[in-house]
C-alpha positions as CSV (number, residue, x, y, z in Angstrom):
1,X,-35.1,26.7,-12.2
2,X,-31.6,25.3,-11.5
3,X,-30.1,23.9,-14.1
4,X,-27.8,20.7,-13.3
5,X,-24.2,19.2,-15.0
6,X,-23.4,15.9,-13.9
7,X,-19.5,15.3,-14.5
8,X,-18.5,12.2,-11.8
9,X,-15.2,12.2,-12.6
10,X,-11.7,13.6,-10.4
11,X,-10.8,16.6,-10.8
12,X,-7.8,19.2,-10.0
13,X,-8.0,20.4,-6.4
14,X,-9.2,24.1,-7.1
15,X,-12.0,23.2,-8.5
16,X,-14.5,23.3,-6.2
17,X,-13.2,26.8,-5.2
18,X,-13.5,27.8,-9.0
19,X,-17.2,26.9,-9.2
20,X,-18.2,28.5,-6.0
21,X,-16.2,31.4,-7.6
22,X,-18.8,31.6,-10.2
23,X,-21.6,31.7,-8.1
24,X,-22.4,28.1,-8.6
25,X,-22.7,25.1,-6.3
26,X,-20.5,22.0,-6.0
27,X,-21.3,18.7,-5.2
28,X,-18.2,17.0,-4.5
29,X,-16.6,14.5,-1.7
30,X,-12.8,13.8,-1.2
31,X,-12.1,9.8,-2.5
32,X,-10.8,7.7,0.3
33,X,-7.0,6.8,-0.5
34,X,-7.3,3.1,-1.2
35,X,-10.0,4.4,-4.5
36,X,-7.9,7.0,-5.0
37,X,-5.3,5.1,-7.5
38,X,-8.2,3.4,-9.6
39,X,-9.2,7.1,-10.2
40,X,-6.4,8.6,-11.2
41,X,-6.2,5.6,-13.6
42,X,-9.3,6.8,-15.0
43,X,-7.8,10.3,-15.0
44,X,-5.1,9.2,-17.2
45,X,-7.3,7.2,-19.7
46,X,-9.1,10.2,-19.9
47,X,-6.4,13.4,-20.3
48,X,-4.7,10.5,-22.9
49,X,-8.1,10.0,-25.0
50,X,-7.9,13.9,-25.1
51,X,-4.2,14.1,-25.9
52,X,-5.1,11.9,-28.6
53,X,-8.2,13.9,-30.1
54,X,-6.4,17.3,-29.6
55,X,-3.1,17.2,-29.7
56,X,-3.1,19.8,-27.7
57,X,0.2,20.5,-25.0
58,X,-2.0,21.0,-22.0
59,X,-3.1,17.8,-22.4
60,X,0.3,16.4,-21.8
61,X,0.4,18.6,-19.0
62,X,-2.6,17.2,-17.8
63,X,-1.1,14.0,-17.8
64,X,2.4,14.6,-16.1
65,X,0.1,16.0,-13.1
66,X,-1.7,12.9,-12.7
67,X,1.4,10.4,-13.5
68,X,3.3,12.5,-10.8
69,X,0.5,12.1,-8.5
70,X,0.4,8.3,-9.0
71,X,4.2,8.5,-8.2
72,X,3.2,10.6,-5.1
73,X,0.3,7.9,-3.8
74,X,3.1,4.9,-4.7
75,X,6.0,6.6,-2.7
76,X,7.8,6.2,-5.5
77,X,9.9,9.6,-7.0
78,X,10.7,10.8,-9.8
79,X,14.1,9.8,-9.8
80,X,13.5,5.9,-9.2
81,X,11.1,6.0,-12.3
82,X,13.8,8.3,-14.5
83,X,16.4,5.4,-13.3
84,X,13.5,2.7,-14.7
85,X,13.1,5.2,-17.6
86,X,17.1,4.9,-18.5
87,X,17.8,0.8,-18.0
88,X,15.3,0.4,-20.4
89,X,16.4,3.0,-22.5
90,X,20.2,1.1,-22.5
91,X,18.7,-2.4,-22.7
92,X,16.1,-2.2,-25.4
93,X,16.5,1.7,-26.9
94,X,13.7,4.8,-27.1
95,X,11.9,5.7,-29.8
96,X,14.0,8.4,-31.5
97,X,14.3,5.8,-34.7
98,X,10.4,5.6,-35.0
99,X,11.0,1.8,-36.1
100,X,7.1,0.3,-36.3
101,X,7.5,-3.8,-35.8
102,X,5.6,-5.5,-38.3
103,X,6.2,-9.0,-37.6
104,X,8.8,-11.5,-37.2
105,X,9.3,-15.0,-38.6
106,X,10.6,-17.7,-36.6
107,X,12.1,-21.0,-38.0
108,X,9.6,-23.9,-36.3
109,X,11.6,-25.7,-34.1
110,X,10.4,-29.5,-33.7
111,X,11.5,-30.1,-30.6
112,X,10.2,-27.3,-28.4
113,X,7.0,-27.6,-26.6
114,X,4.3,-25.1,-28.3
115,X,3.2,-24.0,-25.2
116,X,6.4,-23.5,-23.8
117,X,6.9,-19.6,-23.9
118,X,10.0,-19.4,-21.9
119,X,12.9,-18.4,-24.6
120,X,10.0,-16.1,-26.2
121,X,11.2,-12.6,-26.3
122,X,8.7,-9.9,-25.3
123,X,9.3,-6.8,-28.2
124,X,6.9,-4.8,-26.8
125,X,8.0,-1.4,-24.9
């Protein structure tokens, strides 16, 4: 009797190749382009939940293949994001100082409008 592992999730190309390798069947499709970004999303969640249960460096490898392939599916490169990767870096700093924000206290101001956000400063990344 034929035993069956149901995985529905994207994986690396050779794949498919690998398991007919090992004498095994595949049951796989190729995902039309306009699903294909909400996948690799998925991808990501998924190599980064592993990341953060292993710690393990192919893991991180795992997840530079599928951030460069969401470059590749953008038309963005490497280079525009490395260029968004360093303003950042001069505006607001990296992470070298490990610095963990706990809160910040703000004098109430009477005049201002509680729902008015606009002079709020956004601390995260």
């Amino acid at each position: 009797m034929k035993q069956k592992r149901i995985y529905k999730k994207l994986v690396r190309d050779n794949i498919p190749d690998m398991i007919v390798a090992n004498s095994q069947t595949p049951d796989f499709y190729s995902f039309p382009l306009e699903d294909f970004e909400n996948e690799l999303v998925l991808k990501l969640q998924e190599e980064t939940g592993q990341y953060l249960e292993s710690k393990n460096p192919e893991e991180l490898a795992d997840i530079l293949e599928v951030f460069l392939e969401l470059l590749r599916i953008r038309n963005l490169s490497f280079p525009e994001i490395e260029e968004l990767r360093k303003k950042k870096l001069a505006e607001r700093g990296g992470f070298s100082k490990r610095i963990f924000l706990v809160k910040v206290e703000e004098e109430e101001v009477k005049e201002k409008n509680k729902n008015d956000s606009s002079d709020e400063v956004n601390y995260s990344c």
